[in-house]
TIRO-2110 file (N, C-alpha, C; in Angstrom, 1 decimal):
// TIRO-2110
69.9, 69.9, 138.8, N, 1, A
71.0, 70.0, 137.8, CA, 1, A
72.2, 70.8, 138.4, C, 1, A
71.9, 72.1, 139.1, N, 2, A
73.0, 72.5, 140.0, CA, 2, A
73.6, 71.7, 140.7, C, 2, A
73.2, 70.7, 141.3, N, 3, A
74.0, 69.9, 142.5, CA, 3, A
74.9, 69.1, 141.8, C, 3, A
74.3, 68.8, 140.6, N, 4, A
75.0, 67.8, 139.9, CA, 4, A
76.2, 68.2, 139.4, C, 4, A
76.2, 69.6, 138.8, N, 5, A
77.9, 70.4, 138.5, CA, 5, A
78.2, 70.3, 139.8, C, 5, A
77.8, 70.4, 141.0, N, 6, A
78.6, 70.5, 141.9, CA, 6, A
79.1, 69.8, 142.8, C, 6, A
78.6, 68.8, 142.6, N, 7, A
79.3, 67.1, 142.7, CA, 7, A
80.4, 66.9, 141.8, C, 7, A
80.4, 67.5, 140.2, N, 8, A
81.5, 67.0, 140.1, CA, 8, A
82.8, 67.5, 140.7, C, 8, A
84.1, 66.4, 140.0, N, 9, A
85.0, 67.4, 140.3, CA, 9, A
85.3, 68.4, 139.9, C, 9, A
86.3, 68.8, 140.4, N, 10, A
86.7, 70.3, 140.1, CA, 10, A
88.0, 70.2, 139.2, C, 10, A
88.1, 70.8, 137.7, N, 11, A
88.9, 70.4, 136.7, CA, 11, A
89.4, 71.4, 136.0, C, 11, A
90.7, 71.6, 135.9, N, 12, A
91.3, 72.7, 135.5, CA, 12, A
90.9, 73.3, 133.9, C, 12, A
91.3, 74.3, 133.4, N, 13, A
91.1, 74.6, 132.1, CA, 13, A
92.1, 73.7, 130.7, C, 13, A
91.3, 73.7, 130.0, N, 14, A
91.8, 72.9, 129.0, CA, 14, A
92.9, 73.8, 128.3, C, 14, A
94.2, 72.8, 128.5, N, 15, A
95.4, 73.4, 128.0, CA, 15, A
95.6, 73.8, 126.5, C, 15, A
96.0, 74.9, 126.5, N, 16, A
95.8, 75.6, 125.0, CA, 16, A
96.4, 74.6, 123.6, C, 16, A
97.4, 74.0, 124.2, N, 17, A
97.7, 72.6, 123.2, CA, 17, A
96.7, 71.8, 122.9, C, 17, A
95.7, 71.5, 123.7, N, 18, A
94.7, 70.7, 123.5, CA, 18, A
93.5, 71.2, 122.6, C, 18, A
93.9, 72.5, 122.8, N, 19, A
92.5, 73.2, 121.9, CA, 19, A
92.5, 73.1, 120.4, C, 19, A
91.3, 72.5, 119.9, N, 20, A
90.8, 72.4, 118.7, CA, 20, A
91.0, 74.1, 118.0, C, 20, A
90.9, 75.0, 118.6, N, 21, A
91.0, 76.5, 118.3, CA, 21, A
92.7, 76.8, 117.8, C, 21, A
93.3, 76.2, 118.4, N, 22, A
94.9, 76.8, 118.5, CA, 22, A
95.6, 76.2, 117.2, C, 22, A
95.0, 75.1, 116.4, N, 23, A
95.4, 74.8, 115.6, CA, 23, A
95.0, 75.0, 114.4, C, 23, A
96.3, 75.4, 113.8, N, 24, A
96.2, 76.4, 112.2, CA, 24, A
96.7, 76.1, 111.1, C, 24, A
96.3, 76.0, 110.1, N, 25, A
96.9, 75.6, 108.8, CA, 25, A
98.0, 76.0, 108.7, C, 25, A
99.5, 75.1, 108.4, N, 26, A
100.6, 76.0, 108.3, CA, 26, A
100.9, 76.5, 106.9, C, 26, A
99.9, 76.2, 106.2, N, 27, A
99.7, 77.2, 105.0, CA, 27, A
99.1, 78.4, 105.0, C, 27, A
98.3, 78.2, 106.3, N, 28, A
97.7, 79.7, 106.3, CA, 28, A
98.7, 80.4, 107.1, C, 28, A
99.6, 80.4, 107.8, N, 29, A
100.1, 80.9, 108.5, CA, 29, A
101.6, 81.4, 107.9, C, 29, A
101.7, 80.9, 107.0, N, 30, A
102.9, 81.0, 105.7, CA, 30, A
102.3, 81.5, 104.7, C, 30, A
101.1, 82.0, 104.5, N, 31, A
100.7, 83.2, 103.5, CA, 31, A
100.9, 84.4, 104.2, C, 31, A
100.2, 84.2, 105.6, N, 32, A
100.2, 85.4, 106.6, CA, 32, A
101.5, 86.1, 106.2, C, 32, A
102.3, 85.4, 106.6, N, 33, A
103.8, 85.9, 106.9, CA, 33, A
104.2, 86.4, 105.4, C, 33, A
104.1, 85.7, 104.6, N, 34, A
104.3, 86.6, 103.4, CA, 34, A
103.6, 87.8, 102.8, C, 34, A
102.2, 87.6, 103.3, N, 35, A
101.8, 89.1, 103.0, CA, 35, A
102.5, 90.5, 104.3, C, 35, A
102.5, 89.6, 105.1, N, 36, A
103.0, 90.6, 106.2, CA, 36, A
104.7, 91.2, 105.9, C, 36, A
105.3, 90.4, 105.2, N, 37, A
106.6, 90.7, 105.0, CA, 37, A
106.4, 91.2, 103.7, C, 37, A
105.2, 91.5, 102.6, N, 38, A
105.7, 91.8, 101.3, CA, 38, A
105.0, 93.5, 101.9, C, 38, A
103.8, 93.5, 102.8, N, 39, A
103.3, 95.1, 103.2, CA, 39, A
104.8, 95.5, 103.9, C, 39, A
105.4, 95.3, 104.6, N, 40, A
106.6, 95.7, 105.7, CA, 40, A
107.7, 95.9, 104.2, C, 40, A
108.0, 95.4, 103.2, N, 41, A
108.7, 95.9, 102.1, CA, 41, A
108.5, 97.1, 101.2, C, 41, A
107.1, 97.4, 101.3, N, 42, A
106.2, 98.0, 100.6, CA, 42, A
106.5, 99.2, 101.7, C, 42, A
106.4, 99.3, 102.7, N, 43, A
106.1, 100.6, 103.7, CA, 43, A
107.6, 101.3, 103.8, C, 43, A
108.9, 100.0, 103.9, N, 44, A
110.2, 100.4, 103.6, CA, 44, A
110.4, 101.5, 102.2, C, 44, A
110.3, 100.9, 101.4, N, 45, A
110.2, 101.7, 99.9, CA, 45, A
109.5, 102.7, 100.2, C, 45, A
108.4, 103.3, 100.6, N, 46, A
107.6, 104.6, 100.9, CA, 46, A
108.4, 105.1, 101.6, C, 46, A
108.7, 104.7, 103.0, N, 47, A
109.5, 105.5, 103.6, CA, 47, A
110.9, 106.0, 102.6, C, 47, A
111.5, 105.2, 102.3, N, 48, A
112.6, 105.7, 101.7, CA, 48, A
112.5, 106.4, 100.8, C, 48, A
111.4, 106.3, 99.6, N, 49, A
111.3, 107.3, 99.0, CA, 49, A
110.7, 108.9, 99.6, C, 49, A
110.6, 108.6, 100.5, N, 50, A
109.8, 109.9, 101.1, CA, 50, A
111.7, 110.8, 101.7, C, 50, A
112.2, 110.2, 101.9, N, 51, A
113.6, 110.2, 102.8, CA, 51, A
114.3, 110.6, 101.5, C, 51, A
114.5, 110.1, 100.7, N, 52, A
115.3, 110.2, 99.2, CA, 52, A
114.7, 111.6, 99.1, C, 52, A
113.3, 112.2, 98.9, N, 53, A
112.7, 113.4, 98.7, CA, 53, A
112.8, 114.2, 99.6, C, 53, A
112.8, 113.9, 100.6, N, 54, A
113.5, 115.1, 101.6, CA, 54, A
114.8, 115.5, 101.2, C, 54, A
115.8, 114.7, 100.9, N, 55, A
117.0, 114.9, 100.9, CA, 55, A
117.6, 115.8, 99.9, C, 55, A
116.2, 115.1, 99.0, N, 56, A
116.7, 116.4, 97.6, CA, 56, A
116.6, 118.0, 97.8, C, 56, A
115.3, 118.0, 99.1, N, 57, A
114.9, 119.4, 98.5, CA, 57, A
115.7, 119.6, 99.4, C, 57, A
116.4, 119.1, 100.8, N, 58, A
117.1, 119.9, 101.3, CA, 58, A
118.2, 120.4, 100.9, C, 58, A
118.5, 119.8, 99.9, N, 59, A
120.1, 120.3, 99.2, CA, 59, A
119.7, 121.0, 97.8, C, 59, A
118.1, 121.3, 97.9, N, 60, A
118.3, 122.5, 96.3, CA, 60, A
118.1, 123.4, 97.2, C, 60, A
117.0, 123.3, 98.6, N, 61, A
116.5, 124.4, 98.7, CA, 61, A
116.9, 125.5, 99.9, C, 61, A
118.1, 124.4, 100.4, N, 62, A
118.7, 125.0, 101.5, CA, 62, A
120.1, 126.2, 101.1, C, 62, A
120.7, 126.3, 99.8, N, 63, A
121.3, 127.1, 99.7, CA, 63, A
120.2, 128.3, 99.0, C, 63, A
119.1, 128.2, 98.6, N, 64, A
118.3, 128.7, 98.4, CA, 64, A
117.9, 129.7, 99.8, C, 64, A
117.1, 129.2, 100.7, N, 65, A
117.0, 129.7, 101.8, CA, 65, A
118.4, 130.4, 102.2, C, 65, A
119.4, 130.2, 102.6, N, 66, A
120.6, 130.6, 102.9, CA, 66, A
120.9, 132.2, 102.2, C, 66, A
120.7, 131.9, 100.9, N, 67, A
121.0, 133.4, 100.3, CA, 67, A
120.0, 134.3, 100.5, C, 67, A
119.0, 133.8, 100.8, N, 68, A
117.5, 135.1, 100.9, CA, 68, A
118.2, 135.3, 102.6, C, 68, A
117.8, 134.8, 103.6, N, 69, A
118.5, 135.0, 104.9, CA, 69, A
119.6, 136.1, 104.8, C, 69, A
120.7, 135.5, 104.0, N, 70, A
121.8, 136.9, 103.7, CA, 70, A
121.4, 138.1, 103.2, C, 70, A
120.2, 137.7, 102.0, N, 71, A
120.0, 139.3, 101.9, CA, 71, A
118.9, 140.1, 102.2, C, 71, A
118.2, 139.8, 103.5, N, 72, A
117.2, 140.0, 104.2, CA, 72, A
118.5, 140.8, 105.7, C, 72, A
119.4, 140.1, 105.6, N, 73, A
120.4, 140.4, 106.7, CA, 73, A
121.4, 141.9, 106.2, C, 73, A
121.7, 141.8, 105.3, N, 74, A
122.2, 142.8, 104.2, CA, 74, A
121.5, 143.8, 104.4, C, 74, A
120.1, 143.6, 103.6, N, 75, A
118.9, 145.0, 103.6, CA, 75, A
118.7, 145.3, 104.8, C, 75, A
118.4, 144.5, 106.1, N, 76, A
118.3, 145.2, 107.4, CA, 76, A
119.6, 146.1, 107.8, C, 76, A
120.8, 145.6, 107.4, N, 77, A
121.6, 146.1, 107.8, CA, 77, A
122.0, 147.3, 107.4, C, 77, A
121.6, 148.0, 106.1, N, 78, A
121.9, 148.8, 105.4, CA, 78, A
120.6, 149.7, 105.8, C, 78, A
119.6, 149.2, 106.2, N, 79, A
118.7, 150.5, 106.7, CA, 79, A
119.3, 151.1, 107.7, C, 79, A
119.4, 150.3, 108.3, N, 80, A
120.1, 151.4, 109.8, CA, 80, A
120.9, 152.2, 109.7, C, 80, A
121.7, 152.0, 108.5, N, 81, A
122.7, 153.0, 108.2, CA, 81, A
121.9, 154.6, 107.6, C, 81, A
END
């Protein structure tokens, strides 16, 4: 049986066009893409709301921080006196 593979010819690999495997429903392949593009809209909106939320606190809580800073700067300053 070995001699016999090795008699035959020698024959390249079967081109990926030709494969029974490679071929796909282009309906399944056009759900793919839609669910893929409706998660990638979904992750947009998270992020942005996450971004929108940063932005808020940094403009309540950054003049917040700013004035304790001052008066931590203040009180050190006034001890040394």
């Amino acid at each position: 049986m070995l001699q016999q593979k090795l008699d035959q010819p020698v024959s390249g690999p079967s081109s990926p066009r030709n494969s029974q495997a490679m071929i796909v429903d282009s309906s399944e392949v056009a759900d793919n893409l839609v669910q893929s593009i409706q998660a990638l809209k979904a992750e947009v909106s998270r992020l942005h709301g996450l971004l929108r939320a940063s932005q808020v606190e940094r403009t309540y809580c950054m003049p917040v921080l700013l004035l304790v800073a001052y008066a931590i700067k203040i009180h050190s300053w006034s001890a040394r006196q």
